[in-house]
C-alpha positions in Angstrom: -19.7 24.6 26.2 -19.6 28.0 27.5 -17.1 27.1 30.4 -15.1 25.4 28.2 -15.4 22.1 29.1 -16.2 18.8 26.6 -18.5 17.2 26.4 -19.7 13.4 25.1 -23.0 14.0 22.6 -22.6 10.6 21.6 -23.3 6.6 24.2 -20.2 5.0 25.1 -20.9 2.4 22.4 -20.3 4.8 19.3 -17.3 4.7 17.9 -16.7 7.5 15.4 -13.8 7.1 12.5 -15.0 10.4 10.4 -16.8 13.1 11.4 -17.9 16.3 8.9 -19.8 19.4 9.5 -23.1 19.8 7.5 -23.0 23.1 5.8 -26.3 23.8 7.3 -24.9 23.6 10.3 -27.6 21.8 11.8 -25.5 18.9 12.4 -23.1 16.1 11.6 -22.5 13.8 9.1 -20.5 10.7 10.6 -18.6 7.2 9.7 -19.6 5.1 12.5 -20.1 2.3 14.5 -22.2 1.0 17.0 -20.6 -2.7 16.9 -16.5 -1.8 17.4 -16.0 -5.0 18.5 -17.1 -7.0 15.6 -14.2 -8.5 13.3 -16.6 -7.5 10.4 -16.8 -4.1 8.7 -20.0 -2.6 10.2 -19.4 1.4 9.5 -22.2 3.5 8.8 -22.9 7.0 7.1 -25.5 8.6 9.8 -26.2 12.0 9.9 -26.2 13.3 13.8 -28.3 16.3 14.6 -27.4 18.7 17.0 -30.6 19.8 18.4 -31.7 16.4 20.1 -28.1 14.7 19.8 -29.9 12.3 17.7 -28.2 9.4 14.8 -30.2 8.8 11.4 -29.0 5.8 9.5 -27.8 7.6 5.8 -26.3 4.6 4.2 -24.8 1.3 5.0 -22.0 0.5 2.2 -20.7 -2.6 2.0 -17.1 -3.2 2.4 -14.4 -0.8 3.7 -14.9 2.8 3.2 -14.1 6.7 4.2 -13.1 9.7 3.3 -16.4 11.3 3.4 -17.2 14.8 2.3 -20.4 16.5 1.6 -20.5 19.2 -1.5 -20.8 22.9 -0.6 -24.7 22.8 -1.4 -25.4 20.1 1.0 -26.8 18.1 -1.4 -24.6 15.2 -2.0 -22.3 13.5 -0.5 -19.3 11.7 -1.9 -16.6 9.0 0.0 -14.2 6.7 -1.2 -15.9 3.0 -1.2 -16.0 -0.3 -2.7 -18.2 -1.9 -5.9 -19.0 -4.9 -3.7 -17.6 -5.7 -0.6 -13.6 -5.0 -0.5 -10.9 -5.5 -0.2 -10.1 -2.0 0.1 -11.7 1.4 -0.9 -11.7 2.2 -4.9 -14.2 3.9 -6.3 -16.0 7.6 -5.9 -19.2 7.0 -4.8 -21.9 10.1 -4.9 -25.1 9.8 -3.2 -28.0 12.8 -3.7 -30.6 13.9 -1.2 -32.9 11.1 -1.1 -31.5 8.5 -2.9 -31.4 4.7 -2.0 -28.4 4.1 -2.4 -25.1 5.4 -3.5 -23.5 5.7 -7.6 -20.5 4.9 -8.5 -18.9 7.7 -10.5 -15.3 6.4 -11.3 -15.9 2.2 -11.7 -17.0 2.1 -14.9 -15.2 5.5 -16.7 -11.8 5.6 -14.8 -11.3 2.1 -12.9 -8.5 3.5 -10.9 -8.2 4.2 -6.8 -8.8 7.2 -5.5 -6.6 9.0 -3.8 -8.0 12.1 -2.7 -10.7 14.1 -3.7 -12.4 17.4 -3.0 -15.5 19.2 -4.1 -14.8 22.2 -6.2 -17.0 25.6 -5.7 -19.6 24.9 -8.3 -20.1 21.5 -7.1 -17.6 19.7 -9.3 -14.9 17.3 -8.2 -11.2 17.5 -8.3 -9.3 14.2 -7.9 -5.9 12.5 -7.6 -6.3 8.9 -8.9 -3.6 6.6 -9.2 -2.7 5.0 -12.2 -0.3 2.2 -11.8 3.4 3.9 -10.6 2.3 7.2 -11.1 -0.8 9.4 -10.1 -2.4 12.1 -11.9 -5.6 14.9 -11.2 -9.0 14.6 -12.6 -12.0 16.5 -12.7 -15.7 16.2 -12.9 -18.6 18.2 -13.3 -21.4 18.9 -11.3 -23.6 16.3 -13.3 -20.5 14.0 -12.1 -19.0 13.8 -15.7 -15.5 13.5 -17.0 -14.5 16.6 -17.7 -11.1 17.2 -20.3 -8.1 15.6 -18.9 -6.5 18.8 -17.2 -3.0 20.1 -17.6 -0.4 17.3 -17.2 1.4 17.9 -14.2 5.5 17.2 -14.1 5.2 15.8 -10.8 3.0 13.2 -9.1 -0.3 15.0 -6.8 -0.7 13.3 -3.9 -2.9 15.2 -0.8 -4.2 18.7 -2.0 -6.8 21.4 -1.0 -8.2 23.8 -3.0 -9.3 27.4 -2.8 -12.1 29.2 -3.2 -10.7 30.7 -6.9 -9.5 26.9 -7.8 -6.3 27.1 -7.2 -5.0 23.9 -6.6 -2.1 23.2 -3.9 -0.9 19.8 -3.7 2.2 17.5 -2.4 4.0 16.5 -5.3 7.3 13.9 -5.6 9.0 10.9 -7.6 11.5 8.8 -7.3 14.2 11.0 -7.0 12.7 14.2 -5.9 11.0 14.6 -2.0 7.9 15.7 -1.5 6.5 19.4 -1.8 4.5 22.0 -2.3 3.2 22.9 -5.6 0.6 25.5 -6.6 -1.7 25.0 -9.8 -4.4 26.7 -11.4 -5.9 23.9 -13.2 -5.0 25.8 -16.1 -1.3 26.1 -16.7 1.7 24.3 -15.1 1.8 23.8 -12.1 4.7 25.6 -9.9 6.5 24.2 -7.0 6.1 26.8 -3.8 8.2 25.0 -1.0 11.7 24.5 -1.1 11.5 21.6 2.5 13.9 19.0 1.1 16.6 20.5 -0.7 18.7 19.2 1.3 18.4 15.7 -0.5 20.0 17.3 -3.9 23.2 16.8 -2.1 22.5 13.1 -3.0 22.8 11.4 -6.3 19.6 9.4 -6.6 18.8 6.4 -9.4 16.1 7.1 -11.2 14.4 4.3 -12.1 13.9 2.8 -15.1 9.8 2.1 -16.3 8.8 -0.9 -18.3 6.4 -4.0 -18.7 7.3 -7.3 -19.7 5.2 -10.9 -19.9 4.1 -13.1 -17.3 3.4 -17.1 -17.6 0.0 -16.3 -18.8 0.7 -13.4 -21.0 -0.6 -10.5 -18.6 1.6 -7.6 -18.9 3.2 -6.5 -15.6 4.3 -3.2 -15.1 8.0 -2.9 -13.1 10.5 -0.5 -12.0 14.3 -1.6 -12.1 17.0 0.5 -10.8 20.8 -0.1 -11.5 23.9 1.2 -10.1 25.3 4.6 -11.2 28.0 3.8 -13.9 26.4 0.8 -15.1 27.8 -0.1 -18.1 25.3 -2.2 -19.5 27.0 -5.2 -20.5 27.9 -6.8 -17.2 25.6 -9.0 -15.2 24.4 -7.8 -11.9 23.6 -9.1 -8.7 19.7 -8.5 -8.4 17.4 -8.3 -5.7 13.5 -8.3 -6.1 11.6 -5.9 -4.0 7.9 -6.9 -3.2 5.8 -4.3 -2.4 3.0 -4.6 1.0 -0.5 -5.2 0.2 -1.4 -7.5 -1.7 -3.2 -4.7 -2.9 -0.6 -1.9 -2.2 1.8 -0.9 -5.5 4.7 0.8 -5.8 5.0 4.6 -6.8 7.2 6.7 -8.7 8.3 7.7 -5.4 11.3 7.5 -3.3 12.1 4.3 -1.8 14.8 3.7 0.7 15.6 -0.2 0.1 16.1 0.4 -3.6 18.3 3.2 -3.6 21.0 2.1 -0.5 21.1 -1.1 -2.4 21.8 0.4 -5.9 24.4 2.6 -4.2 25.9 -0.6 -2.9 26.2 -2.0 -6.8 22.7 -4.2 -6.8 19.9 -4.2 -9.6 16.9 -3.8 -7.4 13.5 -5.1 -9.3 9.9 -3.5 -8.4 7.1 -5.5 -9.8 3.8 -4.6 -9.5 2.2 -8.2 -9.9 -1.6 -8.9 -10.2 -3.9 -7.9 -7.1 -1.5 -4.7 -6.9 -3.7 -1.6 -7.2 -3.1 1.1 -10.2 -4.4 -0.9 -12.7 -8.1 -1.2 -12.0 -10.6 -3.5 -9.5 -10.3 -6.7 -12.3 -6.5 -6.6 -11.6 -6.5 -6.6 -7.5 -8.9 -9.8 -7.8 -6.5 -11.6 -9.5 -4.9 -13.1 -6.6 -8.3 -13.6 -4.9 -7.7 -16.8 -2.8 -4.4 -17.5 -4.6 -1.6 -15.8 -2.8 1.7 -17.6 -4.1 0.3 -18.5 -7.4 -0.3 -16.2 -9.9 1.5 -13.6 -8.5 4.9 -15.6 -7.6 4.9 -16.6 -10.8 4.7 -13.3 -12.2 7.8 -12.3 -9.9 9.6 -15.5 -11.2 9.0 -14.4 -14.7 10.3 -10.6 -14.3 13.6 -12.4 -12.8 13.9 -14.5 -15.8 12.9 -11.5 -17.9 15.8 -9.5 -16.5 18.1 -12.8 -16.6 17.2 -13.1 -20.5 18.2 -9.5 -21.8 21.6 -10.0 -19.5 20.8 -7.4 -16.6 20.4 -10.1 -13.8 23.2 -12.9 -12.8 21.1 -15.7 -12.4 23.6 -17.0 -9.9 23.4 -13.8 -7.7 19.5 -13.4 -7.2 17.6 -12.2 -3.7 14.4 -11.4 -2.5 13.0 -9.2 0.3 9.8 -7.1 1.4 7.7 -6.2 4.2 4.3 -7.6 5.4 2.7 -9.1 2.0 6.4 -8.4 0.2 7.9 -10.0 3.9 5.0 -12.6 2.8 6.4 -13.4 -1.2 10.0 -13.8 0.4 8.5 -16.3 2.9 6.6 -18.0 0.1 9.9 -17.8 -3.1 12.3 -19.5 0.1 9.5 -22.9 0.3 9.0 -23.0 -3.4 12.7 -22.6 -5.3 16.2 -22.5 -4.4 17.1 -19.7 -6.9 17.6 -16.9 -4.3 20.4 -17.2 -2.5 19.3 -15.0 0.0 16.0 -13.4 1.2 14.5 -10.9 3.7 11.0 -11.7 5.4 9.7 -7.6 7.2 6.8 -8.5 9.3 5.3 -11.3 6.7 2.6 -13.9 6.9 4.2 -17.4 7.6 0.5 -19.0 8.8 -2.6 -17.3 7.4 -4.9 -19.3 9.6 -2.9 -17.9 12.9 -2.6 -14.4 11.2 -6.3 -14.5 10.5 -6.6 -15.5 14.0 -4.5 -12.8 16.0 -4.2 -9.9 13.3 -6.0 -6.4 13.6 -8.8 -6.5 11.0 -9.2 -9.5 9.6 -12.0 -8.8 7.2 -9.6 -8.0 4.4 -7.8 -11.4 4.3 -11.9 -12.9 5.0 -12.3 -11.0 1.5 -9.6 -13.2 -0.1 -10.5 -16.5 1.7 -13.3 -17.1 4.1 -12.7 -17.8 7.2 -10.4 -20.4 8.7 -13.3 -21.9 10.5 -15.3 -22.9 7.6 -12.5 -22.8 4.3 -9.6 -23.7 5.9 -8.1 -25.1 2.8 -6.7 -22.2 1.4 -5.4 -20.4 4.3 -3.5 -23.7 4.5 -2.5 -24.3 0.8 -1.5 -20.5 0.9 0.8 -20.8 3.9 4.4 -20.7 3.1 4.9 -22.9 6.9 3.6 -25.9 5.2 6.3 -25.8 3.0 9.2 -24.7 5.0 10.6 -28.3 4.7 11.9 -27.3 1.6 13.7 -24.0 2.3 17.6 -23.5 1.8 17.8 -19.8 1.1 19.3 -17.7 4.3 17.1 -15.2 5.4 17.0 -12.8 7.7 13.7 -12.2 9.4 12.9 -8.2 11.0 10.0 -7.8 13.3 8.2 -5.0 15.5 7.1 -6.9 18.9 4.0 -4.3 18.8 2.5 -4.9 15.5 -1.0 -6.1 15.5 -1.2 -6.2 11.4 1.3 -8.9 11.3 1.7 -10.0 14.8 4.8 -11.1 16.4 4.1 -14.7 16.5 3.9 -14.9 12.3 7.5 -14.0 12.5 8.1 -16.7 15.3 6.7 -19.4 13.3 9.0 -19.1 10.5 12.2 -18.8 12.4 11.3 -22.0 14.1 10.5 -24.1 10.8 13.8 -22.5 9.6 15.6 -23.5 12.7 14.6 -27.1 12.4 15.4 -27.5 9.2 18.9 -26.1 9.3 18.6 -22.8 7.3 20.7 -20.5 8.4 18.8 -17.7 9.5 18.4 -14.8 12.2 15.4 -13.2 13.5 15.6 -9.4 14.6 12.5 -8.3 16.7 12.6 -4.3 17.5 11.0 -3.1 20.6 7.7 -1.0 20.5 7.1 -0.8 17.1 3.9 -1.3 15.0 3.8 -2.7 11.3 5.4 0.6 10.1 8.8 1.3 12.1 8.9 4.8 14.0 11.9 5.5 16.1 14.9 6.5 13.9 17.3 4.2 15.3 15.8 1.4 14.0 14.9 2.6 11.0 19.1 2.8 10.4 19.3 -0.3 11.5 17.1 -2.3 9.9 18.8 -0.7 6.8 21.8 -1.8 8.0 21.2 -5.4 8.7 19.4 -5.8 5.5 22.5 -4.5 3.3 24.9 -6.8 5.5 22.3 -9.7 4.8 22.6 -9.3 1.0 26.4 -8.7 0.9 27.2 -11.5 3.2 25.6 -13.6 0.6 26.0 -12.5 -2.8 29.1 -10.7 -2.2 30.5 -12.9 0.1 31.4 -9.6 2.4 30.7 -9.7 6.3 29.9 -6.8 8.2 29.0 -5.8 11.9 25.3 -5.4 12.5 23.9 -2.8 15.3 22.1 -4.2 17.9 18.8 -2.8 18.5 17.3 -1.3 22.0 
């Protein structure tokens, strides 16, 4: 407005997650909502026009979806969406002026997430996929086909915008280099431009070692072990398995701050990325539909015993930890064997019918199971509570009292079934913070407390853990 002031164009009852400029400038394309309330996922694409401040319906995709962006000819539109309805955002989907409904470009030629994408000047696409640890660009034509696989890049892309001339800049990092800013062509190598984090060279990270081994039903699993610096390859070590949030998260050739405080400390840390983990294509993540703590335990049970085989891993010195479905898979190893001998639950699931009940958004764990009211069997069956009974394992159990993925209470639950039963435990819940900690100071320690929990019990060491305020 001319006097500066805002103003509303949209009711009260709107509630707008994306919002991109039409290059005709004649209006708005949106992500929307008129029903914020509902538990279900009831987004829209409606273009708004500015001249009567008025919605048209564009499309109504099923599942969760976003990132939307419209090309340069205002033609097409493209977003990030599902094949049927979830659990989370795969594909590319492209949709022309006038069509019914949305293509999917990548489902069928790539089968890999999207990252992030952006239209290219002639109407092309440039994308950063990911492609089980690492990531990678692609591009596409205008006709939305494959084009040659461009340069390799030494780093992994993640976010990146693109000039008018093509030139490509991008954050780039792995596991023991920090993200920055690299500049690329598209035709040679890319160069890195920003120089943010050299600071961390001061530190002598582990690069971690890539590698796939067999699960109980022959799928091959892709991991990442690191080992202490000076390992000399003979000795057994004490191992801890790292689960990574999801289910249908992964983890990245990227730095991870677990892993390498624990290596430094003399500890073989173990990343699988078990089935439902995304990287390796929408057949993969529905693996574990409806059967969390099946086929996925076991393929955690059988990189342990993998890593016990060829001598890496003492058997008699074996953790686990992880945060929200990794805090989950501790909760879950701890009821069904007595092989850890210690474990560390971040902000996991202990009752999936309560969690379904409390949590933020529960249409992704409906996608998995239903709902509670109506299929309340395998929330149950899934649930590591109703199994508790038989845990032994010490664990440690870290909570922030203002998380609404994973609310307080799951957290609660299991340190009362662990109470009653007599397993030692401790439950450490940090003020104000969500499901992904903020405030440096407990950040430290939670690191702390989660090295003391590990030495206390495979090392037999004990040390002093901060308190939290």
């Amino acid at each position: 407005m001319a006097n500066g002031e805002a103003k509303a164009l949209t009711e009260p009852k709107w509630e707008i997650h994306e919002a991109e400029w039409h290059p005709s400038g004649t209006g708005l394309m949106l992500i929307a909502t008129d029903h914020p309330e509902s538990d279900l996922e009831t987004n829209r694409i409606l273009f708004f026009r500015l001249s009567d401040n008025t919605m048209t319906q564009v499309f109504a995709p099923r599942g969760p979806f976003g990132d939307l962006r419209i090309a340069p000819d205002g033609k097409t539109i493209a977003f990030i969406g599902c094949r049927e309805d979830g659990p989370t955002p795969h594909d590319l989907m492209l949709a022309h002026h006038g069509d019914k409904a949305p293509q999917n470009l990548t489902g069928a030629s790539i089968d890999r997430p999207i990252i992030d994408y952006r239209w290219a000047k002639d109407s092309g696409l440039v994308a950063v996929v990911g492609d089980g640890f690492r990531s990678k660009f692609l591009a596409f034509t205008p006709e939305g086909s494959l084009k040659e696989t461009p340069t390799t890049i030494a780093t992994n892309p993640g976010a990146f915008a693109t000039s008018n001339s093509g030139e490509v800049v991008f954050a780039g990092h792995t596991a023991i280099t920090p993200q920055e800013l690299w500049l690329w062509d598209q035709k040679s190598q890319a160069r890195q431009v920003s120089h943010l984090n050299d600071s961390w060279k001061q530190y002598a990270l582990v690069a971690p070692e890539f590698y796939k081994f067999k699960s109980f039903d022959g799928l091959e699993i892709e991991a990442a072990l690191l080992k202490p610096t000076g390992y000399d390859g003979k000795s057994k070590l004490p191992l801890i398995a790292v689960i990574h949030g999801g289910p249908t998260g992964n983890w990245q050739d990227s730095i991870e701050m677990w892993g390498q405080l624990l290596a430094a400390r003399g500890y073989a840390v173990f990343y699988p990325n078990i089935r439902g983990s995304s990287g390796y294509g929408q057949k993969f993540i529905e693996m574990n539909r409806g059967d969390w703590g099946g086929g996925d335990f076991k393929d955690v049970m059988a990189g342990v015993n993998d890593l016990i085989a060829r001598g890496i891993a003492d058997p008699d010195k074996l953790a686990i930890g992880g945060w929200s479905y990794g805090g989950y898979m501790a909760e879950w190893a701890i009821t069904q064997t007595n092989v850890f001998k210690a474990a560390v639950s971040g902000a996991g699931l202990s009752n999936l019918i309560s969690e379904y009940g409390t949590e933020q958004g529960p249409s992704y764990d409906e996608w998995f199971y239903g709902v509670p009211y109506e299929k309340p069997t395998g929330f149950l069956n899934s649930s590591p509570f109703l199994f508790l009974k038989n845990a032994k394992t010490p664990t440690l159990i870290l909570q922030g009292d203002a998380d609404l993925t994973d609310p307080l209470g799951q957290s609660q639950e299991l340190y009362r079934g662990l109470k009653r039963y007599g397993v030692e435990t401790e439950l450490v819940v940090y003020p104000r913070e969500p499901h992904g900690f903020r405030e440096e100071k407990h950040l430290l320690d939670r690191l702390n407390r989660i090295l003391e929990w590990y030495d206390k019990h495979l090392k037999g060491t004990q040390g002093s853990s901060k308190t939290s305020n």
